[in-house]
LUMTIRO-101416 format. One record per residue (C-alpha): x, y, z; residue number from 1; chain. Coordinates in nm, 4 decimals, padded with zeros to 6 digits. Each point is the difference from the previous one (the first is absolute). Layout:
<pts>
+----------+----------+----------+-----+--------+
|       c1 |       c2 |       c3 | num | chaine |
+----------+----------+----------+-----+--------+
|        X |        Y |        Z | NUM |      A |
...
+----------+----------+----------+-----+--------+
</pts>
This chain:
<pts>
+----------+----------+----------+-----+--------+
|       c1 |       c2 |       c3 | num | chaine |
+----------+----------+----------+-----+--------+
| -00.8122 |  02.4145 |  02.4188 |   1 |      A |
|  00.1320 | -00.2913 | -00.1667 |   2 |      A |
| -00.0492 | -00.2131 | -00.3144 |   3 |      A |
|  00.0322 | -00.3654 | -00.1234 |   4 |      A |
|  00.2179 |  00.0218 | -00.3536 |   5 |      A |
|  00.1432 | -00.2650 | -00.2294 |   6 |      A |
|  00.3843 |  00.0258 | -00.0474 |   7 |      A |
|  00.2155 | -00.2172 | -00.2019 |   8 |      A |
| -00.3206 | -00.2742 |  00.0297 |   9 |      A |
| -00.0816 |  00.0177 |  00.3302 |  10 |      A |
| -00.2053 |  00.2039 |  00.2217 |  11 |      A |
|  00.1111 |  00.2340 |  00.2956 |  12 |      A |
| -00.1629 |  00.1898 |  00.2282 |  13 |      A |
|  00.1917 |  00.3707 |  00.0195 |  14 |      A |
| -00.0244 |  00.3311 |  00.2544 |  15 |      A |
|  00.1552 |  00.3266 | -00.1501 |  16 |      A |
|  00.3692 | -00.0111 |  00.1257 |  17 |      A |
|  00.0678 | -00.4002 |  00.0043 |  18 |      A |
|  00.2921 | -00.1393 | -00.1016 |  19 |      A |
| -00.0967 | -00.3595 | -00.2008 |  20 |      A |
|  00.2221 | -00.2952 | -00.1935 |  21 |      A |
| -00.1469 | -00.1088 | -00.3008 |  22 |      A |
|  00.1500 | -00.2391 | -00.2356 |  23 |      A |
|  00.2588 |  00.1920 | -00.2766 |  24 |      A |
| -00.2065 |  00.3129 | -00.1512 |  25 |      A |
|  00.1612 |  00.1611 | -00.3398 |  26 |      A |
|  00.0697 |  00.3872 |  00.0580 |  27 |      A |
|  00.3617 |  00.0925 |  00.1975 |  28 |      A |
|  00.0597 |  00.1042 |  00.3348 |  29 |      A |
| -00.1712 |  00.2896 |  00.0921 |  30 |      A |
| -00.2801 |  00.0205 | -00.3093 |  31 |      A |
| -00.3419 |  00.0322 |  00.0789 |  32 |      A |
| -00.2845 | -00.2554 | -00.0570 |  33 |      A |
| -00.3490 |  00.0045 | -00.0106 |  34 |      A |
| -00.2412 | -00.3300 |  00.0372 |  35 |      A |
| -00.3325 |  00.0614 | -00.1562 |  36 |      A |
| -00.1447 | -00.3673 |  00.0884 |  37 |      A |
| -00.1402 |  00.1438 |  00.3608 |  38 |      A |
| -00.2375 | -00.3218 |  00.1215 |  39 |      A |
| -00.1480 |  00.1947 |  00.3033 |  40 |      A |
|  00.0084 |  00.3653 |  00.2049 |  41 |      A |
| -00.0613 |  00.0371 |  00.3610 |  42 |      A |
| -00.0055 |  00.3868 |  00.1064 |  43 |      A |
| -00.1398 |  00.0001 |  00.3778 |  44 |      A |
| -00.3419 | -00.2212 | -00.0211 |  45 |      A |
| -00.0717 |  00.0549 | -00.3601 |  46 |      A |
|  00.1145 | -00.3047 | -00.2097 |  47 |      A |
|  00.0007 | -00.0157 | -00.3769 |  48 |      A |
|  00.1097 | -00.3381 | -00.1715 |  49 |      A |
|  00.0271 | -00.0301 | -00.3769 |  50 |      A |
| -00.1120 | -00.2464 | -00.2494 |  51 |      A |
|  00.2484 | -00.1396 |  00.0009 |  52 |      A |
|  00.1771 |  00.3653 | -00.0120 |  53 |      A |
| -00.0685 |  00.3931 |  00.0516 |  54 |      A |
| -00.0193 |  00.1800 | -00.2424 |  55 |      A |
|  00.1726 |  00.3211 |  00.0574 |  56 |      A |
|  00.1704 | -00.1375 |  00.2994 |  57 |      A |
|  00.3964 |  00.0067 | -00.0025 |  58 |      A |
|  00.2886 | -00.0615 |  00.2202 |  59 |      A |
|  00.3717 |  00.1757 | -00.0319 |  60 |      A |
|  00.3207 | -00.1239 |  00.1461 |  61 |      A |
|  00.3837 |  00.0682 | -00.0755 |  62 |      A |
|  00.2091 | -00.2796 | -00.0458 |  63 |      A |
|  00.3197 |  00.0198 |  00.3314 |  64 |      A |
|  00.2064 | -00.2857 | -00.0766 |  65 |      A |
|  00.0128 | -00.3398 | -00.2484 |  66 |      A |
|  00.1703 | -00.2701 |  00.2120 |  67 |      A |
| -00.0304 | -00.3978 |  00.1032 |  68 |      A |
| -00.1979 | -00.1926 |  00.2020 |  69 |      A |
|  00.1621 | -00.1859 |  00.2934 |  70 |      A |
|  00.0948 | -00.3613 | -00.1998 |  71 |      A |
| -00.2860 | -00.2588 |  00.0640 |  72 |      A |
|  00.1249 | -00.3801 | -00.0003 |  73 |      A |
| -00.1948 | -00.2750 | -00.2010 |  74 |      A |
|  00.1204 | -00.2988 |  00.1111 |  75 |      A |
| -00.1988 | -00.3255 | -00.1382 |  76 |      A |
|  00.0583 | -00.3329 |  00.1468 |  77 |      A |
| -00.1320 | -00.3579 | -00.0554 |  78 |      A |
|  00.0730 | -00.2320 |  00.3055 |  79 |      A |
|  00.2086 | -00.3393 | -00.0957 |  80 |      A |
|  00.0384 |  00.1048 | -00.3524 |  81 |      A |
|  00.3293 |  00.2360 |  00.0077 |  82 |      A |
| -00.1542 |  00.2653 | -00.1702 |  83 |      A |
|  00.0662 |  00.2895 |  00.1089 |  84 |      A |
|  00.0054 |  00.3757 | -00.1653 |  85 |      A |
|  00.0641 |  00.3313 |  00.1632 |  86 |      A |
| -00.0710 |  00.3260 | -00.1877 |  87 |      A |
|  00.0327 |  00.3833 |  00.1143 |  88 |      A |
| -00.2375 |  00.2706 | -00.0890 |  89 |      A |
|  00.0593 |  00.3718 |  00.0326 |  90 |      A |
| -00.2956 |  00.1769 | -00.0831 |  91 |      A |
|  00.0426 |  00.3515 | -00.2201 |  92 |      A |
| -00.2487 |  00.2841 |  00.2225 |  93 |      A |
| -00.0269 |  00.3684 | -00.0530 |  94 |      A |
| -00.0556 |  00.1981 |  00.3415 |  95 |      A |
| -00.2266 |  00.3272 | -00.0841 |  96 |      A |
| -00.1936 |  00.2476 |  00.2174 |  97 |      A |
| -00.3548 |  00.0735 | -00.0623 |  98 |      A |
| -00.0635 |  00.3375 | -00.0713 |  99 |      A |
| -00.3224 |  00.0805 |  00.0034 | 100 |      A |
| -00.3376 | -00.1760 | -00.0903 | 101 |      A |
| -00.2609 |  00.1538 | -00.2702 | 102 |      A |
| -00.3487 | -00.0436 |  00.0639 | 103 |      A |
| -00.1447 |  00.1508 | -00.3323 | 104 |      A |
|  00.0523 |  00.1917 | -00.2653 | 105 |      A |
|  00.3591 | -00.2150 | -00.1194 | 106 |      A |
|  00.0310 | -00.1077 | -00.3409 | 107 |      A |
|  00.1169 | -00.3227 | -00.0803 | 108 |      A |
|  00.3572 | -00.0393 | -00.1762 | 109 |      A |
| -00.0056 | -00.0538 | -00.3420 | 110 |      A |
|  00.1513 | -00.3382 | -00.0937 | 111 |      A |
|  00.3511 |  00.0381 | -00.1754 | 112 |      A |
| -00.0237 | -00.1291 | -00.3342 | 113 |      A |
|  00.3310 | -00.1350 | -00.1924 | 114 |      A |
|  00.0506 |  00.1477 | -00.3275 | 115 |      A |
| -00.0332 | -00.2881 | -00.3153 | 116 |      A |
|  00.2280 |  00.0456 | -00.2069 | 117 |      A |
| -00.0699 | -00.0236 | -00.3687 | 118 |      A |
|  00.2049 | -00.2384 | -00.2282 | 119 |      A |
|  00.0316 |  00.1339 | -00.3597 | 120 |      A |
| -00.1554 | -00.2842 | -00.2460 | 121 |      A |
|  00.2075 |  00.0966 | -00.3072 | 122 |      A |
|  00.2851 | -00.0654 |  00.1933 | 123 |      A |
| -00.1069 | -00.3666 |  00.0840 | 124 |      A |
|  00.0570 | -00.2561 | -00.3039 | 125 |      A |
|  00.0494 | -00.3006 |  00.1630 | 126 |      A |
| -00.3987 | -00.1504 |  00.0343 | 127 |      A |
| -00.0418 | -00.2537 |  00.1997 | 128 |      A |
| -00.0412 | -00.3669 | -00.1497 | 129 |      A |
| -00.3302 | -00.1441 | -00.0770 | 130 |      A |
| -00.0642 | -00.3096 |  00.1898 | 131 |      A |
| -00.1499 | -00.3107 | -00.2426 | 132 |      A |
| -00.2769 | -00.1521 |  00.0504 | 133 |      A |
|  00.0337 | -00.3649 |  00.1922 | 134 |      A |
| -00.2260 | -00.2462 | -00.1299 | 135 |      A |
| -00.1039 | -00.3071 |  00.2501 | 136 |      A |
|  00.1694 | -00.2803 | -00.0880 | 137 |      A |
| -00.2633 | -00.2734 | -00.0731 | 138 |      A |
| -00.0048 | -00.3442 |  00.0569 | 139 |      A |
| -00.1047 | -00.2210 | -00.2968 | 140 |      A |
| -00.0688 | -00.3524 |  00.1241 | 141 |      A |
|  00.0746 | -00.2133 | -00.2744 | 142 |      A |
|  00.3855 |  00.0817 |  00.0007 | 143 |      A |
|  00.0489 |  00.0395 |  00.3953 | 144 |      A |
|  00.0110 | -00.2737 |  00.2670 | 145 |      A |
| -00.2937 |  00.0995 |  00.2514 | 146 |      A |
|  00.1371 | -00.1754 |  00.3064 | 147 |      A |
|  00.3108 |  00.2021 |  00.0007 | 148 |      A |
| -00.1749 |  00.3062 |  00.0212 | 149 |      A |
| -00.1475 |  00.1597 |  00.3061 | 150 |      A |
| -00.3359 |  00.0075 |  00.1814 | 151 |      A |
| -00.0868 |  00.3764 | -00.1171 | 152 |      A |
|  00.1105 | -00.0348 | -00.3321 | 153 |      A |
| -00.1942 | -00.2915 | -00.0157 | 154 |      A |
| -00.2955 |  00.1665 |  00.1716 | 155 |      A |
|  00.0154 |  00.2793 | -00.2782 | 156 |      A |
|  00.0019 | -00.2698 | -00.2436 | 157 |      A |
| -00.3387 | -00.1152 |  00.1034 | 158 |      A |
| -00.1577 |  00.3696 |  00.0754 | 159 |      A |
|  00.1041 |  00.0819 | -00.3919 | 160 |      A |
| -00.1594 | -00.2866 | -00.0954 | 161 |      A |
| -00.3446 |  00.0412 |  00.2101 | 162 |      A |
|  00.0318 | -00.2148 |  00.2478 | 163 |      A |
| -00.1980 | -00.0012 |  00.3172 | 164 |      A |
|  00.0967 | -00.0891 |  00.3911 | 165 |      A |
|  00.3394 |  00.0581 | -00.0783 | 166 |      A |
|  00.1367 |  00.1421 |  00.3421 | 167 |      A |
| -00.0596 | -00.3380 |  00.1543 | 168 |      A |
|  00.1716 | -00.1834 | -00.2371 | 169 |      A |
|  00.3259 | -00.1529 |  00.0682 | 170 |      A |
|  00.2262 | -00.0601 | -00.2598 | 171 |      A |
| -00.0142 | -00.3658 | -00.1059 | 172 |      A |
| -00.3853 |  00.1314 | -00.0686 | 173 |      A |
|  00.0743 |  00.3062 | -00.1988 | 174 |      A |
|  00.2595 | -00.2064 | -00.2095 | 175 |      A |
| -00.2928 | -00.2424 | -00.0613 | 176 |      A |
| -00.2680 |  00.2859 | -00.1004 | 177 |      A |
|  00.2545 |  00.1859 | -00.2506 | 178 |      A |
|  00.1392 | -00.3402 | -00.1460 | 179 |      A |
+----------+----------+----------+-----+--------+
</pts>
């Protein structure tokens, strides 16, 4: 009998008795774990394969040992540049030992909700501040110089105004409509 399972975001196929490295799990050494996300079950020729899990269907393990990978070297190079970086990764994994393998009848853990806490409104004077409201500044063309300003002002110039084909107008042209 075996099973396909998700652990820690990827998927593993497990026998009863296997010892597996995952990447970190939460729980110390020597807790028990159960995975309820159980993609498929293979006892003898009958095959079962969720959608996209089984419901019911669960996996236990005990966690042996946290530890670290063997260190993996990235080393990046570009050729006749002088660049070059060298980096060291040590993976965090979590040995465990499957246990045994549910086919039915396992109920899903509950997820673990964190407690809100409550803040006291009484005790809370300081409100926060109320943000103004910013007008648009507007243009008025009889005090400002149009060639100094730019192309979209310009352009929303001419759109407040009701002027048509704007978008292909450069701005020698706009200055010309709105003057």
């Amino acid at each position: 009998m075996y099973a396909i399972v998700e652990i820690a975001g990827q998927q593993f196929k497990v026998v009863k008795d296997q010892k597996l490295f995952v990447h970190r799990l939460e729980g110390n050494e020597g807790s028990k774990v159960t995975f309820d996300n159980v993609l498929l079950l293979a006892n003898g020729d009958k095959i079962s394969v969720g959608a996209p899990a089984i419901d019911g269907a669960q996996v236990g393990a005990t966690v042996l040992k946290h530890f670290k990978g063997n260190k993996v070297i990235v080393f990046k190079k570009k050729r006749r540049k002088g660049y070059r970086v060298k980096n060291g990764h040590r993976q965090a994994l979590t040995e465990i030992l499957i246990e045994n393998i549910l086919t039915s009848g396992a109920k899903k853990a509950k997820a673990v909700e964190k407690p809100v806490q409550s803040v006291d409104k009484s005790t809370k004077t300081a409100e926060k501040p109320v943000k103004k409201e910013v007008k648009p500044k507007t243009i008025e063309k009889d005090n400002v110089d149009l060639s100094k300003q730019t192309v979209t002002a310009l352009k929303a110039m001419a759109k407040a105004k009701g002027v048509k084909g704007i978008s292909s107008m450069k701005k020698d042209d706009l200055i010309k409509v709105l003057s």
